[in-house]
N, C-alpha and C positions, 0 to 999 in steps of 0.2 A: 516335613512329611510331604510326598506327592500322593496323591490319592485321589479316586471320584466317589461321594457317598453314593450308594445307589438310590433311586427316586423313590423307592419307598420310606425310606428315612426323611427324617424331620432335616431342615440344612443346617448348616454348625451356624455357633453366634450364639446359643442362648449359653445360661451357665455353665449345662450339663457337657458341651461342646458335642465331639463328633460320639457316638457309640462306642461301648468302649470292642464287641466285636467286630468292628471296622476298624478299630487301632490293633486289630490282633491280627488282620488279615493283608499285614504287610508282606510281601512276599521274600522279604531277605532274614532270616531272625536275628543275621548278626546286626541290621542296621536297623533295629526297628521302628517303626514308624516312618521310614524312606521308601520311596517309591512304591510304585505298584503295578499290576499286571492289567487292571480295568481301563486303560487308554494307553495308547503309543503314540509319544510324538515321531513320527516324520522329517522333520525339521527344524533347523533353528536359526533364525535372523537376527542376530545383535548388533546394534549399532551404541558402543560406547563414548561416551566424551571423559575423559580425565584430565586436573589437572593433578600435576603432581606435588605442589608445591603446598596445595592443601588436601589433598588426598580425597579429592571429591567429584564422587562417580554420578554423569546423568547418562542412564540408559533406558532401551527401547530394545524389547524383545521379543520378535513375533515368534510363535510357537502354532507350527502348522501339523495336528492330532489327528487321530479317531480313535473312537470310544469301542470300546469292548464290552460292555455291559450298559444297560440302562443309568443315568445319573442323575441328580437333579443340583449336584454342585461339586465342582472342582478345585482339589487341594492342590500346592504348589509350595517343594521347597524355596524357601526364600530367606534366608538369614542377615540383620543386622541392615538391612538395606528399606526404603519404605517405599512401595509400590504407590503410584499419584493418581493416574486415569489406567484405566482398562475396554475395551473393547473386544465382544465377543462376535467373533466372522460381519465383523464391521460396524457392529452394532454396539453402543456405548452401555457397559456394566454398571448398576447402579447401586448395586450390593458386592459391596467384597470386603473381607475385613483380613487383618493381621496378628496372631496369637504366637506366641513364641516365635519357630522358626516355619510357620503354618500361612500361606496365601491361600485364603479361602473366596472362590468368586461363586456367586451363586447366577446361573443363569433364567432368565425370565420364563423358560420351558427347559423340560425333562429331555436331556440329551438320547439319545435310541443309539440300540448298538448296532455298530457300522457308520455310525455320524460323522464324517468328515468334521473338524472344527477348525478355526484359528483364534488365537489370543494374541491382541494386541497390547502389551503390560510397557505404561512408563515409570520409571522407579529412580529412585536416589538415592543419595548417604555417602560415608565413607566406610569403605570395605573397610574388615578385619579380619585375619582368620580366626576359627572357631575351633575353638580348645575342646578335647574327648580325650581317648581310652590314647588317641595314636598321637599324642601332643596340639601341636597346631597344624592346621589344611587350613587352604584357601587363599586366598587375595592377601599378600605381604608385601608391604612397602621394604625396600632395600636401602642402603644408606642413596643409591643414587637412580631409584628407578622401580620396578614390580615385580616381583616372582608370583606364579599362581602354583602351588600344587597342592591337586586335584584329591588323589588317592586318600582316603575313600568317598570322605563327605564333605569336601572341602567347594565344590560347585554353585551350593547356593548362595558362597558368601558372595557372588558377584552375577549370577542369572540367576532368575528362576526358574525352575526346571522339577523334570519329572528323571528324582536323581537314585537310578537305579543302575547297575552294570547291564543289565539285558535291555535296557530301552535306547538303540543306536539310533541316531541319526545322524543328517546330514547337516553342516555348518555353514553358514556365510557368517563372520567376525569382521568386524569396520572398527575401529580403535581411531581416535581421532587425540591429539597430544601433544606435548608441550615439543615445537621444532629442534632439532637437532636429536632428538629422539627417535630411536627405532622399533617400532613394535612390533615381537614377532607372534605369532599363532600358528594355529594347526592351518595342515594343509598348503593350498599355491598360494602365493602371492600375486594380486590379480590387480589392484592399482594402488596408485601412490599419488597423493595430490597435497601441495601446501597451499595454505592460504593467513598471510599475515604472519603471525607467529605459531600458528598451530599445522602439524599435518596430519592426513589421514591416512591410514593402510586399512588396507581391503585383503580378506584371505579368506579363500575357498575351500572348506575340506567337504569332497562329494563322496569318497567312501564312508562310509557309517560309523559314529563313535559312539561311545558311553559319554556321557557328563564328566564322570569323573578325570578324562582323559582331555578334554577341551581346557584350553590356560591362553595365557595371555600373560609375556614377558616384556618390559619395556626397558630398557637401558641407551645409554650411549655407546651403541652397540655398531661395530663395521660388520658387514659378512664378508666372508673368505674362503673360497672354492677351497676344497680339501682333496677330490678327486680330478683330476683332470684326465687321468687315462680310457681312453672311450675303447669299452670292449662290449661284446654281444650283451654283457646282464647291465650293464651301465647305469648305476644309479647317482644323483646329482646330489653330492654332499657338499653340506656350508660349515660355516662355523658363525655363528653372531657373539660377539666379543668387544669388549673395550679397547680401543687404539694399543693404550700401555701391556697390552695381552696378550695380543697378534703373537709376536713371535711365538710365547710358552707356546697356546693356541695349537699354531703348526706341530710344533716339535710333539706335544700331550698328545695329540689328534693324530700324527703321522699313521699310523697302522691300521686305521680304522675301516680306510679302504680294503684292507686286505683281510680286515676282519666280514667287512659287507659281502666280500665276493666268496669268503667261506663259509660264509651260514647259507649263502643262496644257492651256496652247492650241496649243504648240510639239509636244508626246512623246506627249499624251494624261491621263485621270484620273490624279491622284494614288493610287499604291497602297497605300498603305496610310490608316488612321485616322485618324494625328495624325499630326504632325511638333512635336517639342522640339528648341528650339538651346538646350546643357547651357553655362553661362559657369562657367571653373573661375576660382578665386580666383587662381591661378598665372598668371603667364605662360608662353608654350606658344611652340615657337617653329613649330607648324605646326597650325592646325587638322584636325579628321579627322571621319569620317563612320559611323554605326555606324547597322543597319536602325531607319527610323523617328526618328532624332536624330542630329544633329551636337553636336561639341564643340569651343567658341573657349575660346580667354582674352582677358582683357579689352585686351589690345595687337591682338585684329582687328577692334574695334568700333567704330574710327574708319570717315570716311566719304569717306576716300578710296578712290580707284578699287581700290589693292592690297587692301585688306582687303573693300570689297562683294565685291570680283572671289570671293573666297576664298567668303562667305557663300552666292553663287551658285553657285557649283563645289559645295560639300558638298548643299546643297538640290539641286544634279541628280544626285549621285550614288542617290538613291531609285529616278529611273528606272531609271542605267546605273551598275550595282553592286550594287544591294540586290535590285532585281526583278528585273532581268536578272543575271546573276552567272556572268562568262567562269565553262567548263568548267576551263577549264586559264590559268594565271597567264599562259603564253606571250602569253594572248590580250588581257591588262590593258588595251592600247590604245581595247577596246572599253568599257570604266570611263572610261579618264582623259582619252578625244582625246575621246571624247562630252561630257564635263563641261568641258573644256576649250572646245569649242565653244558649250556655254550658256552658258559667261562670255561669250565674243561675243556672242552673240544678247542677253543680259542688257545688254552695254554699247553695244548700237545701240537697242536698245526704251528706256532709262532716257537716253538722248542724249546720253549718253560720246563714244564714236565707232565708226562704223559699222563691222560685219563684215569688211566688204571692208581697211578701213584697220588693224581688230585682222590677219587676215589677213597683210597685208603687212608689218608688223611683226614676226609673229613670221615670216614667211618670210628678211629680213633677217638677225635673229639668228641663225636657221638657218644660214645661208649663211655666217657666219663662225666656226661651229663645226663640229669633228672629224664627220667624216661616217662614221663605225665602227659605228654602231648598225643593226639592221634592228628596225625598229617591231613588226612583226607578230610578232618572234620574238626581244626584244634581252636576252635571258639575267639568268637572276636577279640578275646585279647590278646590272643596269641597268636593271630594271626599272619602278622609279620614278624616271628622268631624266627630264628636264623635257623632251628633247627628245622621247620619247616622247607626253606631252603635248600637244605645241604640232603634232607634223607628223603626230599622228593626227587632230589637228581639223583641219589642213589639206588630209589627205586628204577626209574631210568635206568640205571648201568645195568642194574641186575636184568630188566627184560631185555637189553640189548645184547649180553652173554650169555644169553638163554637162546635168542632167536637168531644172532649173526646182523655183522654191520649190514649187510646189504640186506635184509630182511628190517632191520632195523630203522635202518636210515629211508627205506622206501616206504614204512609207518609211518616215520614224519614228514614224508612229501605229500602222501595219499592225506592228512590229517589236516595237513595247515590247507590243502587244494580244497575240499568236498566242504570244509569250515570256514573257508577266509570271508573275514569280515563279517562273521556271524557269531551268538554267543553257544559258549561250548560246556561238557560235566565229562565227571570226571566217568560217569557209565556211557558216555557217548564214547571218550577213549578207548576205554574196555575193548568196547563190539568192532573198535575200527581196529584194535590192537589184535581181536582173536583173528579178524578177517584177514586182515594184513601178512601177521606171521602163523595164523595154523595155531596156535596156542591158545593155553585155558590163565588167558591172562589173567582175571578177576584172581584166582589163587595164587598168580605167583605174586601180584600187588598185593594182595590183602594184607601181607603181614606188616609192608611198610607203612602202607596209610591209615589201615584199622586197626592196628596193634600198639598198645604202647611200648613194649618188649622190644629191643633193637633186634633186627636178623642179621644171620652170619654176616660177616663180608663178603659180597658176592665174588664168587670163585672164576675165573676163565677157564672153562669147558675145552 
């Protein structure tokens, strides 16, 4: 749980722990007890050491805040890891303790809102992921190296952090690790230094992230420029891969250029720097997306429709996920029907088959499955259902034949533009939608995302 109790509360540590309406006034309900709205970090400073041969993490995590409300002690997700010394804006914590997945630091004075803070937390252990509703997240040894992914609460199994989707910040990650190793992160790569057997990488992401989107890949990984053609949108794509990979690699990867320059013709600029697709040596049984890079294994680099399809979906979630990043999980649809619908747009522009026929396909499927979910709001367990996916990009379709491409497609330039790198709902949509195209969007969505009942299959006007 992140959280700050406010200063008229007693601080946690006795039996009773925190109140139990302060455990109620988490701000996500599908992650309860995570994050909260009473302090924003700012920033984030990591400096990790791993080895890998024992799987044993020493880290250093400065967290540069301000408080939002009055506090007299501060929560911090923190899982399976044990935090050693603390200092608060330099000053050494002499009260902090550890409860489940709970870093509780009690500061020597009541924080005031508006208070600038920093925390200095040094912490150890070996990372595990942390098993829920969505399998395992978090910090995963590979047979030859680390996968992190993040989505949704997978974050504290390796910082502590204030682990919400709307609390962005900015990243510096330092990863220091066994030589011949490459470790990638979000963001630029900004130095590289060995020393003995061990080296360090340094990576900078300065536009703003969610926790859940920050990971940390390590393998015996090459990078390999995937782009090289320099045109006006030019964006600098890699690949990080195993020697033995390289080729697939290329050949799985080939299109993706062509996919980048379609979506930036489709959403707008690419937002960020670079884009890395991370190849882990494992097979993986679902690729996933983390700010500024995606990660395959080498079973989605065939060139079949399923596996491009997947390539394209993680490359749109930059737009709709990373830059845009739902307020609240309720609102996931706005991630997955968006990414789901640039796999269409990807398999009408590459001449797969057209919109309209991805479209009616999954409208079919639809139609023969359990109608129990509402899109706009289908509860943390179901949150990543597929059908979620499929009848949020259909609502897409349908206000795009309602309003016309070029109406359409100028919604999602204005949308991803006035929002990038900001967190987004699904009634922020709405108002940009009625503005955009003139329409009483709220009703022509309602029936997709608050409806359990499937609607027609949307018709061409």
């Amino acid at each position: 749980m992140s959280s700050i109790f406010p200063s008229s509360t007693a601080a946690p540590g006795g039996a009773g722990g925190p109140p139990a309406d302060e455990a109620a006034a988490s701000p996500d309900p599908y992650l309860p007890g995570h994050g909260t709205d009473a302090y924003r970090v700012t920033r984030y400073e990591l400096d990790l050491d791993y080895k890998l041969s024992s799987n044993r993490l020493n880290g250093r995590a400065v967290l540069h805040a301000v408080t939002e409300r009055p506090a007299s002690a501060i929560v911090l997700d923190l899982t399976g890891l044990r935090a050693t010394k603390i200092q608060l804006s330099g000053r050494r914590v002499r009260k902090f303790s550890q409860r489940a997945d709970q870093l509780v630091i009690v500061p020597e004075a009541a924080l005031l809102p508006g208070q600038e803070f920093t925390l200095d937390i040094r912490y150890e252990g070996n990372p595990a992921p942390r098993r829920g509703l969505w399998g395992e997240v978090g910090w995963e040894e590979l047979t030859d190296g680390v996968l992190v992914a993040g989505q949704p609460n997978g974050a504290p199994s390796w910082f502590p952090c204030n682990d919400h989707p709307k609390d962005k910040a900015s990243y510096r990650i330092s990863v220091t690790t066994d030589a011949n190793y490459r470790a990638v992160c979000n963001g630029i790569l900004v130095s590289r230094t060995s020393r003995s057997s061990r080296e360090t990488w340094v990576y900078e992401q300065a536009e703003p992230m969610s926790t859940y989107l920050a990971t940390v890949q390590i393998g015996r990984y090459e990078l390999l420029a995937l782009d090289t053609v320099r045109q006006p949108s030019h964006v600098p794509q890699f690949a990080a891969v195993p020697a033995e990979l390289a080729d697939a690699a290329r050949t799985g990867l080939a299109r993706q250029p062509e996919m980048m320059r379609t979506f930036i013709n489709c959403f707008g600029p690419y937002p960020f720097a670079e884009y890395t697709a991370v190849v882990a040596g494992d097979v993986l049984e679902i690729p996933l997306e983390a700010q500024s890079l995606s990660i395959f294994g080498p079973n989605h680099l065939k060139l079949d429709w399923e596996s491009q399809r997947l390539i394209a979906h993680e490359l749109s979630h930059q737009w709709f996920g990373n830059s845009l990043t739902a307020a609240s999980w309720r609102d996931i649809w706005l991630h997955e029907g968006f990414a789901c619908y640039a796999e269409w747009i990807w398999s009408e522009e590459s001449g797969v088959l057209t919109v309209a026929r991805r479209a009616a396909a999954a409208w079919r499927k639809l139609a023969t499955s359990k109608q129990d979910l509402l899109v706009g709001d289908p509860g943390p367990e179901l949150m990543f259902d597929d059908r979620v996916y499929k009848r949020g990009a259909l609502a897409l379709h349908a206000l795009r034949l309602r309003c016309g491409d070029l109406a359409f497609f100028s919604l999602l330039h204005e949308w991803v533009a006035e929002n990038r790198h900001g967190s987004v709902s699904t009634q922020q949509f709405i108002l940009t939608a009625d503005r955009a195209t003139g329409l009483d969007t709220e009703s022509l969505l309602h029936p997709w995302l608050y409806q359990e009942a499937l609607p027609p299959l949307p018709a061409a006007g």
